[in-house]
C-alpha positions in Angstrom: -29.3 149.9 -28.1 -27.8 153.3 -28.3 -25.1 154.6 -26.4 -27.2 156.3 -23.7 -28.8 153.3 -23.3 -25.9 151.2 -22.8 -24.3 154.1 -20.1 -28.3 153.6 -18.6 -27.6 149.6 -17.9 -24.5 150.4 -17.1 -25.4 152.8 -14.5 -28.6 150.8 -13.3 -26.2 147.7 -12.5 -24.0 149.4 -10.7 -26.8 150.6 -8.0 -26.1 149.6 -4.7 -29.6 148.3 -3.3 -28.4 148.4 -0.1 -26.4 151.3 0.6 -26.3 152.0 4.5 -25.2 156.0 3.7 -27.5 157.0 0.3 -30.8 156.0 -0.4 -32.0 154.4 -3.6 -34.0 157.2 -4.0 -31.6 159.8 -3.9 -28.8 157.5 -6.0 -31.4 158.3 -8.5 -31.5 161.5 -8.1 -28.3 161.9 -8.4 -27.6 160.0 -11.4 -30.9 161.6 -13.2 -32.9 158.3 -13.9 -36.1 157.5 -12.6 -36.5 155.1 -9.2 -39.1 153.8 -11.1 -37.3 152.3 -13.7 -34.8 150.1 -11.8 -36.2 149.1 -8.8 -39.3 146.5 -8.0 -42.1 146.1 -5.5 -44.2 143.2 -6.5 -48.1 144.8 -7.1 -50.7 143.5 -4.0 -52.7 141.7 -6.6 -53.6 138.0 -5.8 -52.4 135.3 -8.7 -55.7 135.4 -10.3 -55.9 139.2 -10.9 -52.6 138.7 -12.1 -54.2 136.0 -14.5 -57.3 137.8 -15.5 -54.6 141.2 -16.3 -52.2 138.7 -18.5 -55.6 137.9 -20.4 -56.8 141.2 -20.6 -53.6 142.8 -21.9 -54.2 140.6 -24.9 -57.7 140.7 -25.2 -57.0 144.7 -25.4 -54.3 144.3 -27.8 -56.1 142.9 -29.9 -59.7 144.4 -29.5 -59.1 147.9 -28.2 -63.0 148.8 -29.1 -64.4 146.4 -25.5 -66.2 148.0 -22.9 -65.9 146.6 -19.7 -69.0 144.4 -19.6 -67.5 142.6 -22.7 -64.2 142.6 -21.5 -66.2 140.6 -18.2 -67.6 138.1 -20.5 -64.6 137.7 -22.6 -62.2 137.0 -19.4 -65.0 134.8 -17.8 -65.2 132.3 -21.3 -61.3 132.4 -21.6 -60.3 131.4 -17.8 -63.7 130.1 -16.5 -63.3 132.7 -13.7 -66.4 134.7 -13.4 -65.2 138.5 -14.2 -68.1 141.1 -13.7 -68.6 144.5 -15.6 -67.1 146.4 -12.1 -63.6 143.7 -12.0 -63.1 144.2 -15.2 -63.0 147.9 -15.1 -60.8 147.7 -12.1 -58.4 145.4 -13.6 -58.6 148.3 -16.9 -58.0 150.6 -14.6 -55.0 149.4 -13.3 -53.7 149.1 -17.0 -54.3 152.2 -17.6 -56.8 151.6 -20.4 -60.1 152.1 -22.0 -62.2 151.2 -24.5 -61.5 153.1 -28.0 -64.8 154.7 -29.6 -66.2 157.7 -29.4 -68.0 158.9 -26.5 -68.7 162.2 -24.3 -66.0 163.5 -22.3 -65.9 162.5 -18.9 -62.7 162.9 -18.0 -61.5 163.0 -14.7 -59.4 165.5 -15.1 -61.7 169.2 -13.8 -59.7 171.3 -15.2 -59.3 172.5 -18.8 -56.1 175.0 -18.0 -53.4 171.9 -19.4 -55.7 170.2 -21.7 -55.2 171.0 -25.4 -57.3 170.5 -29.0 -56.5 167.7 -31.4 -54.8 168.9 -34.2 -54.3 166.1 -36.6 -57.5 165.7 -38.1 -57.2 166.1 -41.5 -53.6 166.2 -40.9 -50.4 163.7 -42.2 -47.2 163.2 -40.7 -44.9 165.0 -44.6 -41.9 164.8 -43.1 -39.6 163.9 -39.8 -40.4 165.2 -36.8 -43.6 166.9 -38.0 -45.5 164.4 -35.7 -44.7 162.8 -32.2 -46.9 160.6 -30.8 -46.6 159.3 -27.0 -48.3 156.9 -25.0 -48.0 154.2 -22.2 -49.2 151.0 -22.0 -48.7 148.0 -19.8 -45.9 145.3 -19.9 -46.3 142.0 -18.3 -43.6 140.1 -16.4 -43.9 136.8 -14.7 -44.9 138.4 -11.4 -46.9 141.4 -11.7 -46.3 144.3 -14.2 -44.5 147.6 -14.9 -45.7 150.7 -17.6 -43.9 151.2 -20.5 -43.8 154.8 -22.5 -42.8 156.0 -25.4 -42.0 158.9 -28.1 -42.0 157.8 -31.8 -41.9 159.9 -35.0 -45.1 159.2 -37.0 -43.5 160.0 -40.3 -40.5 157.6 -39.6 -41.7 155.1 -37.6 -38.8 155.8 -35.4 -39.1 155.5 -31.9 -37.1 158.5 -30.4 -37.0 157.5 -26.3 -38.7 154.9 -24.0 -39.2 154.4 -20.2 -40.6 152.0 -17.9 -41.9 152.7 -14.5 -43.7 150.6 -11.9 -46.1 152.9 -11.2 -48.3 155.1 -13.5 -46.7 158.6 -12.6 -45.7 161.6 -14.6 -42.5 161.1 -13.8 -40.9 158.5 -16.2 -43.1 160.3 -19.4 -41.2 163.7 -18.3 -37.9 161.5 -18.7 -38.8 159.8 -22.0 -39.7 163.2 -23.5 -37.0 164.7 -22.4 -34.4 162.3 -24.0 -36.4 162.6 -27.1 -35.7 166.4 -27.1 -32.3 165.5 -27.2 -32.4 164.4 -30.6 -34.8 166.5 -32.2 -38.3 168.8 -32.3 -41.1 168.3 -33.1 -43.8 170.6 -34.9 -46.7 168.6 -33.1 -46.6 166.7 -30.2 -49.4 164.2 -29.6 -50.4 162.1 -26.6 -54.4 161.1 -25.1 -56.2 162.7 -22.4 -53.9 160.9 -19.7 -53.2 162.7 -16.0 -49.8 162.3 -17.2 -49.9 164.6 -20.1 -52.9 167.2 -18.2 -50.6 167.9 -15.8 -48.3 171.6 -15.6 -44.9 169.6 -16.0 -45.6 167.7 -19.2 -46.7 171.3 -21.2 -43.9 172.8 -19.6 -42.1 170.6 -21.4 -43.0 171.4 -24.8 -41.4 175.2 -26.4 -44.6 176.8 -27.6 -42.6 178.5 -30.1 -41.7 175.4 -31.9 -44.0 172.4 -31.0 -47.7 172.5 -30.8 -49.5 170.5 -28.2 -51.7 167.9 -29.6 -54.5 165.7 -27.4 -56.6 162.5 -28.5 -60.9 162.9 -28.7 -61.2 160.7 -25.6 -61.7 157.3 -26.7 -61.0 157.8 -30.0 -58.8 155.2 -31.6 -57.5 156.4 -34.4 -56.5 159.7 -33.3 -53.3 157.9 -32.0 -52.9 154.8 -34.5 -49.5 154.9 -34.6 -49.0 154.3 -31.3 -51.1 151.6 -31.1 -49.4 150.1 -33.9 -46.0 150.1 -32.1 -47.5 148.7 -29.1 -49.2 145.5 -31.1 -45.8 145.1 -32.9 -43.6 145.1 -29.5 -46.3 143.2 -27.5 -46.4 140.2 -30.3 -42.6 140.2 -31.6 -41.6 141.0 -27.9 -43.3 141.0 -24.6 -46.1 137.8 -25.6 -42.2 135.9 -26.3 -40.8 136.6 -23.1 -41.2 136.1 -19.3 -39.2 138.9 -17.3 -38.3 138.0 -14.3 -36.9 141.6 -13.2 -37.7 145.1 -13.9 -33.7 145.4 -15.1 -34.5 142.0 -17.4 -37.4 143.9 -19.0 -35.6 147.4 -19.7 -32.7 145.1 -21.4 -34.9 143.0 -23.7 -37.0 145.8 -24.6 -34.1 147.7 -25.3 -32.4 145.3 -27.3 -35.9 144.9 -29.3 -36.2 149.2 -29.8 -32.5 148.9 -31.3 -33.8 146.1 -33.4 -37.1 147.8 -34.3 -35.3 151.2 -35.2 -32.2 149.8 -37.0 -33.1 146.8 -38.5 -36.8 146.4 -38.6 -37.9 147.8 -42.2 -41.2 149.1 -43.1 -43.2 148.1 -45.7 -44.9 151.6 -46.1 -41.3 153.3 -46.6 -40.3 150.6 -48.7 -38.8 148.0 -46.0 -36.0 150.8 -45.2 -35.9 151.3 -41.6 -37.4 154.0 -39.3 -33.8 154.9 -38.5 -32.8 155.2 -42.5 -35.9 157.7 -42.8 -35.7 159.5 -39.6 -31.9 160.5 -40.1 -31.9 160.5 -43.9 -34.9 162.4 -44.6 -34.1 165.2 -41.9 
């Protein structure tokens, strides 16, 4: 955990939940984190959606490629709960996901004025920040869920910022990205198709002179594989380990996990040195 991070928990624990003169809300606002990311409201999803979502997740994880009506099936053989093609797209809806192939654009975005060309075909990360990639996915807790995002340096490995939010708003991607500006630039920065990265705020937050927007085919998996990489790797060494209880329990072993996975965790394709060794050395 970096020193940031540790001023964050810090910060987040000393919060007062029930203030009678300042709101949470505007506690946050004045301390510049996201509501999102510290405080709670349990999701109005009955036990077995919650079920059938803790099944999904990993059903997802590890087969990124189902459609709805196999994601149905699947769910229905692993819990004996019968799942249809339209509940299982609701509950990947309310993840956040889709299945990964290639297929006509049908996004629900109408408008083209914030959506931007892939870039990357053809193209590998040479060097630090040549390539960011972001993405959010979701992170289980014993009751219910919250979002996690993230910014990571392809060529590295190195992940640069995360959030967490309970809610799937632009807000908490806006914060990750702008911590990760705090420590460098990139040349390309790369996300999906998302509302989140569509929207005015998140190319507002790019310098055109110096970073090119990047955006995934829809549906197409490998356009952001590095991502999904780093979210198999903190779903099995991490989340699949753990029960959070709390939306502050999750931000602090996920935290203590990044520090791990940046400082410590070597990579084989860099010759087990970590992404923190290449990131900062190779700059």
């Amino acid at each position: 955990m970096n020193v940031n991070e540790r001023v964050r928990d810090i910060v987040l624990s000393h919060i007062e939940k029930d203030h009678t003169d300042i709101s949470i809300t505007r506690q946050c606002e004045l301390l510049g984190i996201s509501r999102g990311s510290i405080y709670y409201s349990p999701a109005p999803l009955s036990q077995t959606d919650q079920l059938l979502l803790r099944h999904l997740d990993e059903l997802y994880t590890e087969h990124p490629y189902f459609g709805a009506r196999r994601m149905g099936h699947e769910l229905t053989t692993e819990t004996g709960i019968i799942v249809g093609r339209k509940h299982a797209g609701t509950l990947m809806d309310i993840l956040g996901i889709e299945a990964l192939y290639p297929k006509r654009n049908l996004s629900k975005n109408t408008s083209d004025k914030y959506r931007y060309p892939y870039l990357l075909k053809g193209v590998s990360a040479t060097h630090p920040n040549h390539i960011w990639g972001t993405d959010i996915t979701y992170i289980r807790m014993r009751q219910g869920f919250v979002y996690l995002t993230a910014f990571l340096d392809w060529f590295s490995r190195y992940v640069l910022s995360w959030e967490v939010s309970i809610t799937l708003d632009t807000a908490f991607v806006l914060e990750a990205g702008k911590h990760a500006l705090t420590i460098g630039t990139p040349d390309i920065a790369n996300s999906d198709q998302g509302v989140q990265y569509t929207s005015q705020a998140y190319g507002q937050l790019w310098n055109s002179e110096t970073t090119k927007i990047s955006m995934d085919s829809r549906g197409r998996a490998l356009d952001n594989i590095f991502t999904e990489r780093l979210w198999r790797t903190v779903k099995y060494e991490e989340v699949y380990l753990k029960e959070y209880e709390t939306v502050q329990e999750a931000r602090h072993s996920l935290g203590v996990y990044f520090d791990f996975y940046n400082n410590r965790r070597g990579h084989q394709s860099h010759g087990y040195k970590t992404p923190a060794e290449i990131y900062f050395g190779g700059r």
